[in-house]
Biopython code that builds the backbone (N, CA, C, O; Angstrom):
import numpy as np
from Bio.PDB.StructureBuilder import StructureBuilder

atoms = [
    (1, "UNK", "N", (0.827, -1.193, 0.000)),
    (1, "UNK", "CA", (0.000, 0.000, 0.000)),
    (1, "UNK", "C", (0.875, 1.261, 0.000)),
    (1, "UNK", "O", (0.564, 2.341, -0.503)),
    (2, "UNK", "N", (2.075, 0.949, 0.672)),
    (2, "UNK", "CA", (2.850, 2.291, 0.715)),
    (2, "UNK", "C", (3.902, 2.510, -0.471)),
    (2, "UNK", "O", (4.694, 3.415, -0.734)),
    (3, "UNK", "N", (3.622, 1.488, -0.975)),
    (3, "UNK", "CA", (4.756, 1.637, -2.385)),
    (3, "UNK", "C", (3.464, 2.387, -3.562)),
    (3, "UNK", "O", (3.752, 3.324, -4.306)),
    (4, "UNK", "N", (2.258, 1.834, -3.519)),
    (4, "UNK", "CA", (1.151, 2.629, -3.950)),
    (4, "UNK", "C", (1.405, 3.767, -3.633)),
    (4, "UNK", "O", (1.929, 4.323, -4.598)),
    (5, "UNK", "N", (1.318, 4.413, -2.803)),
    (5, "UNK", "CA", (0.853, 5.566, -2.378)),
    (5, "UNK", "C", (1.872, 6.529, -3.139)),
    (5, "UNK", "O", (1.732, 7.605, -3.721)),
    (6, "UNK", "N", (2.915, 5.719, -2.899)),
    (6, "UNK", "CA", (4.612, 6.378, -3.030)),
    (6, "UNK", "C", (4.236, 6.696, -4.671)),
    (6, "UNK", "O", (4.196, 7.852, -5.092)),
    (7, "UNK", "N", (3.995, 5.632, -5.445)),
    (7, "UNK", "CA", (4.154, 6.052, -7.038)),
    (7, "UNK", "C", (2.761, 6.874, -7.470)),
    (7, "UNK", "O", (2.705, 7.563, -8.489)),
    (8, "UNK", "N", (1.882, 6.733, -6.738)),
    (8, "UNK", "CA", (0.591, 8.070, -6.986)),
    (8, "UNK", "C", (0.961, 9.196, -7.065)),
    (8, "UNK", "O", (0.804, 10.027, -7.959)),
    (9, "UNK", "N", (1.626, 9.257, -5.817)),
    (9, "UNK", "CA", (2.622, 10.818, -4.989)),
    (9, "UNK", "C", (3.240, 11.106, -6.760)),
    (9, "UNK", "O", (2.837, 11.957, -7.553)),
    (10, "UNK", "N", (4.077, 10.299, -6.913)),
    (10, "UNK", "CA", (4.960, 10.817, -7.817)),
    (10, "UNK", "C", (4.291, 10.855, -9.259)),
    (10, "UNK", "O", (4.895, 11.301, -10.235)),
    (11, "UNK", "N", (3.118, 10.401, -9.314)),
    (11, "UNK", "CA", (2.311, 10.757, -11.177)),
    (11, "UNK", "C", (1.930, 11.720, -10.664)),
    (11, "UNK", "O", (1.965, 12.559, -11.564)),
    (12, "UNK", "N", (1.373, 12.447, -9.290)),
    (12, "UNK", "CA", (0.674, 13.396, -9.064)),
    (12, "UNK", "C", (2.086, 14.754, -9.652)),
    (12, "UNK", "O", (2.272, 15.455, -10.646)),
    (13, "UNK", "N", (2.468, 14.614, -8.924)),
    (13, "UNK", "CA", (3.659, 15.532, -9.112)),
    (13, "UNK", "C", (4.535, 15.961, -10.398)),
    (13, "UNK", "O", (5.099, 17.052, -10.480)),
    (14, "UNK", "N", (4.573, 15.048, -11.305)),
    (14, "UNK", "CA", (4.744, 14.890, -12.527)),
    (14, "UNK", "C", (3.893, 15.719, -13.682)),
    (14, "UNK", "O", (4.203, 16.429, -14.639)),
    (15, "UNK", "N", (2.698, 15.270, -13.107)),
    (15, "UNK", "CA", (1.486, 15.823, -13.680)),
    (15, "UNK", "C", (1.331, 17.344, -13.124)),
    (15, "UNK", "O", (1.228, 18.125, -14.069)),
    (16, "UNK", "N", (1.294, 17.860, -12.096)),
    (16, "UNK", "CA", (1.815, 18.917, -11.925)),
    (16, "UNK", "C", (2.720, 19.726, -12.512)),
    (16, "UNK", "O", (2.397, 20.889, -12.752)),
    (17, "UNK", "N", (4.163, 19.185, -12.884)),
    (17, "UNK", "CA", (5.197, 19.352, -13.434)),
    (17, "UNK", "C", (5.009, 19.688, -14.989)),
    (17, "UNK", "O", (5.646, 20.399, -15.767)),
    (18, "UNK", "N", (3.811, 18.839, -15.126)),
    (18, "UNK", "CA", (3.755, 18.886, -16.846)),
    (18, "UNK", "C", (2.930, 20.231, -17.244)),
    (18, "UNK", "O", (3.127, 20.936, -18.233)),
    (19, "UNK", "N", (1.625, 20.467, -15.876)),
    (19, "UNK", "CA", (0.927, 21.201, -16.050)),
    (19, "UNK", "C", (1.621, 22.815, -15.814)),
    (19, "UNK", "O", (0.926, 23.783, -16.124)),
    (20, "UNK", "N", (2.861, 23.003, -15.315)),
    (20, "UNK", "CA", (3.488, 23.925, -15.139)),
    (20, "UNK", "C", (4.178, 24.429, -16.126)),
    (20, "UNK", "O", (4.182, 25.598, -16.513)),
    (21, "UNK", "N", (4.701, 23.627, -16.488)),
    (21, "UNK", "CA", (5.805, 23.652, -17.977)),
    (21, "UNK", "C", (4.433, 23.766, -19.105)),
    (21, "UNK", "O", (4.746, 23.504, -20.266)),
    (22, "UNK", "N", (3.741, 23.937, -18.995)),
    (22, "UNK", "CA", (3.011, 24.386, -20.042)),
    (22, "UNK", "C", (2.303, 25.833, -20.084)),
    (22, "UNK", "O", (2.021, 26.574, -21.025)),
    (23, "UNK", "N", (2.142, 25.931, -18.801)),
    (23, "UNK", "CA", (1.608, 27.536, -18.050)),
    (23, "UNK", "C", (2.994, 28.129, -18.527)),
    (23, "UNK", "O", (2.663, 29.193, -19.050)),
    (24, "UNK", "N", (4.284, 28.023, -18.624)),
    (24, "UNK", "CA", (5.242, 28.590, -18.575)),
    (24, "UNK", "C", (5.589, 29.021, -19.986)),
    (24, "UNK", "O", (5.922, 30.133, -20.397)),
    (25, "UNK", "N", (5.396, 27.603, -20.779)),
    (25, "UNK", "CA", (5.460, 27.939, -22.479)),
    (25, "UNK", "C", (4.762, 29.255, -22.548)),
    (25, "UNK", "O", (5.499, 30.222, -22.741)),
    (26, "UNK", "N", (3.626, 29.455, -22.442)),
    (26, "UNK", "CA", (1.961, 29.822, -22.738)),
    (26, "UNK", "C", (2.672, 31.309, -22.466)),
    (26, "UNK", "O", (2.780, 32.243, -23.262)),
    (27, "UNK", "N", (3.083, 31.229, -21.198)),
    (27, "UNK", "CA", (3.667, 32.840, -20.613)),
    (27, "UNK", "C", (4.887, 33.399, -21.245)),
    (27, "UNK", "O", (5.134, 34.605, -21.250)),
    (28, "UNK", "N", (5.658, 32.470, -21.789)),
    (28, "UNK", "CA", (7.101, 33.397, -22.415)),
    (28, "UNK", "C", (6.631, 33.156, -24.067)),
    (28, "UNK", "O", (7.459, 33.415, -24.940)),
    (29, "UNK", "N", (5.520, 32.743, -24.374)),
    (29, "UNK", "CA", (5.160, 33.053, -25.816)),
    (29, "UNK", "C", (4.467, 34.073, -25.826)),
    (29, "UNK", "O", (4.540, 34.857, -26.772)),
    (30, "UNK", "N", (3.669, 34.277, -24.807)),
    (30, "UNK", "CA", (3.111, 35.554, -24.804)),
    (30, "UNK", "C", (4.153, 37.179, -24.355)),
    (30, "UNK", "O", (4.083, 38.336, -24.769)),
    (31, "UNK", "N", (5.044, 36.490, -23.341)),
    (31, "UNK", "CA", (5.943, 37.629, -23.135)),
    (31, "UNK", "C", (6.638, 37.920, -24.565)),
    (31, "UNK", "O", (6.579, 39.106, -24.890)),
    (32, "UNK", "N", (7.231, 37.131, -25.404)),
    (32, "UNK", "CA", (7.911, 37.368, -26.508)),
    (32, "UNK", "C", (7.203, 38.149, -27.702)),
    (32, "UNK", "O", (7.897, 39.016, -28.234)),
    (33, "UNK", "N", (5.657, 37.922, -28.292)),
    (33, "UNK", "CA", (4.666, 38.628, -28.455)),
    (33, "UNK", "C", (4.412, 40.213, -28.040)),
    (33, "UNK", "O", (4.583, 41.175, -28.788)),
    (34, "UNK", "N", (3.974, 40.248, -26.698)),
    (34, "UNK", "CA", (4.256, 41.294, -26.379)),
    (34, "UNK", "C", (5.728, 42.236, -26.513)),
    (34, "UNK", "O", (5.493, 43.440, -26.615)),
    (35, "UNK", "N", (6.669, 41.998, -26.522)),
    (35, "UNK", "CA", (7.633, 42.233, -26.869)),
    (35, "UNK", "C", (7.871, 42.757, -28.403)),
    (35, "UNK", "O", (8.387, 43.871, -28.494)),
    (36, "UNK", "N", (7.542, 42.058, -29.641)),
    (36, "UNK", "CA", (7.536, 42.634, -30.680)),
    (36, "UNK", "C", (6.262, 43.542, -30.747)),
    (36, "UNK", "O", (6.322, 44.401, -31.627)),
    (37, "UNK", "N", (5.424, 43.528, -30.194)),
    (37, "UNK", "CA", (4.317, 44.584, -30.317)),
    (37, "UNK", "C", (5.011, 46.094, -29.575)),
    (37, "UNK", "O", (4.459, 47.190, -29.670)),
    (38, "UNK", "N", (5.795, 45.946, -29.136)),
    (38, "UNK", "CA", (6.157, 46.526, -27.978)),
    (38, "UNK", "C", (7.225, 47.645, -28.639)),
    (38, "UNK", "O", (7.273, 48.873, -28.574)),
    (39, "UNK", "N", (8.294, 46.347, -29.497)),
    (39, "UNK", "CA", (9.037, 47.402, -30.445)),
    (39, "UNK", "C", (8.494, 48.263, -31.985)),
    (39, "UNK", "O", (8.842, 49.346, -32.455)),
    (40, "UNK", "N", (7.434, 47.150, -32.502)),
    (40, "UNK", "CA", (6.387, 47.972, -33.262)),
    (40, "UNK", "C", (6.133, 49.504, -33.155)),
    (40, "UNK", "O", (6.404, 50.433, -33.916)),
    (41, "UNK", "N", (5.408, 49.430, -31.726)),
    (41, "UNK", "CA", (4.881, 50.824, -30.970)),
    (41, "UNK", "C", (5.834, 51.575, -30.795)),
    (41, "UNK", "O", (5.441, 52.739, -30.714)),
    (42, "UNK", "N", (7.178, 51.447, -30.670)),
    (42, "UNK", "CA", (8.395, 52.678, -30.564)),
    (42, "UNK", "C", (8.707, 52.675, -31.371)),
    (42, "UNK", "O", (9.687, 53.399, -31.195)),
    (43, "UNK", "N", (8.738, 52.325, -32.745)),
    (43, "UNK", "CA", (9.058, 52.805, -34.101)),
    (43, "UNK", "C", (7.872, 53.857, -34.613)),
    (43, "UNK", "O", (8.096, 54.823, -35.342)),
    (44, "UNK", "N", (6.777, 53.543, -34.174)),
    (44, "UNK", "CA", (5.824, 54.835, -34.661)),
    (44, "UNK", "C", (6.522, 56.243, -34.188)),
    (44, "UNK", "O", (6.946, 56.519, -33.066)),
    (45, "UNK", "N", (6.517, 56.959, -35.237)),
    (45, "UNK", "CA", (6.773, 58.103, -34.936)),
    (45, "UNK", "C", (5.562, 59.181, -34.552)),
    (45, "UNK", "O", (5.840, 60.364, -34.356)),
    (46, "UNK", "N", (4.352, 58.739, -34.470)),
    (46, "UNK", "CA", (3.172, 59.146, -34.008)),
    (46, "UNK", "C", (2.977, 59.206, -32.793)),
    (46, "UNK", "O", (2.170, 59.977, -32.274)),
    (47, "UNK", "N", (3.847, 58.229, -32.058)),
    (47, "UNK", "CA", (3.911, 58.265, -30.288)),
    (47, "UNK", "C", (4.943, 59.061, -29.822)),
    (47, "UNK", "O", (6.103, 59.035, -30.233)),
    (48, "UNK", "N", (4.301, 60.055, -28.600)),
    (48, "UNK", "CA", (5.366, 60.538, -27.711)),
    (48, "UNK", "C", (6.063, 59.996, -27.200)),
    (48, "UNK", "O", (5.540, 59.305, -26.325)),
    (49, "UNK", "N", (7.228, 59.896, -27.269)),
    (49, "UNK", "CA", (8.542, 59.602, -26.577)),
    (49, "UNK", "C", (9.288, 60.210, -25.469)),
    (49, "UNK", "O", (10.068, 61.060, -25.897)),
    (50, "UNK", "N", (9.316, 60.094, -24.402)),
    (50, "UNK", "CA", (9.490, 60.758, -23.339)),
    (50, "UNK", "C", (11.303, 60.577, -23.452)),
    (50, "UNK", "O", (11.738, 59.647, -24.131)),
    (51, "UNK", "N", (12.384, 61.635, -22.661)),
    (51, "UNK", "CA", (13.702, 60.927, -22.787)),
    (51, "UNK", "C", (14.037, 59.465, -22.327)),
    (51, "UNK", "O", (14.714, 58.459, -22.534)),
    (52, "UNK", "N", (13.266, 59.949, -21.706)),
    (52, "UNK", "CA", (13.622, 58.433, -20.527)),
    (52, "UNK", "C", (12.967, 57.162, -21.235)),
    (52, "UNK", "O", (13.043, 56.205, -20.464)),
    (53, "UNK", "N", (12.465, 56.888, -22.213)),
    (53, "UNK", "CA", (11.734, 55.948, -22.964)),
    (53, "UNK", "C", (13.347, 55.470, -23.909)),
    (53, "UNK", "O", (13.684, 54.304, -24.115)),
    (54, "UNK", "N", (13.757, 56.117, -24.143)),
    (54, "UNK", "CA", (15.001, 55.944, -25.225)),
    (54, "UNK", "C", (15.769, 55.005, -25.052)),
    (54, "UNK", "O", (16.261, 54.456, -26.037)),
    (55, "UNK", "N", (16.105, 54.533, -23.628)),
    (55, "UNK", "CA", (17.017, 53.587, -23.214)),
    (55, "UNK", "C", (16.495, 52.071, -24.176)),
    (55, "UNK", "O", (17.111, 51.014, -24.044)),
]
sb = StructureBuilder()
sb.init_structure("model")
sb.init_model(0)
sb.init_chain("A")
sb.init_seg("    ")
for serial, (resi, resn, name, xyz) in enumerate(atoms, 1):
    if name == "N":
        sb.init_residue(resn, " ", resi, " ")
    sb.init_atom(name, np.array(xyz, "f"), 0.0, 1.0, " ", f" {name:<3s}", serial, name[0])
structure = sb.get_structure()
């Protein structure tokens, strides 16, 4: 029963693991996205540019 329990523990956790690493894809595809939208918007020369934006 405790060797059960032991390898549940560990699909649980796994499965966790898998479900994380996918939240994570999801978030740096979207960070990277945002990112070219991001340099898009500072090439308009229609937007104010503050100095401090320049860096």
């Amino acid at each position: 029963l405790e060797l059960k329990l032991r390898h549940s523990m560990q699909n649980r956790e796994i499965v966790m693991l898998m479900e994380l690493s996918k939240t994570l894809v999801y978030f740096t595809t979207s960070l990277k996205s945002n990112e070219i939208v991001m340099e898009k918007l500072t090439t308009l020369s229609r937007i104010k540019q503050y100095p401090d934006d320049e860096d």
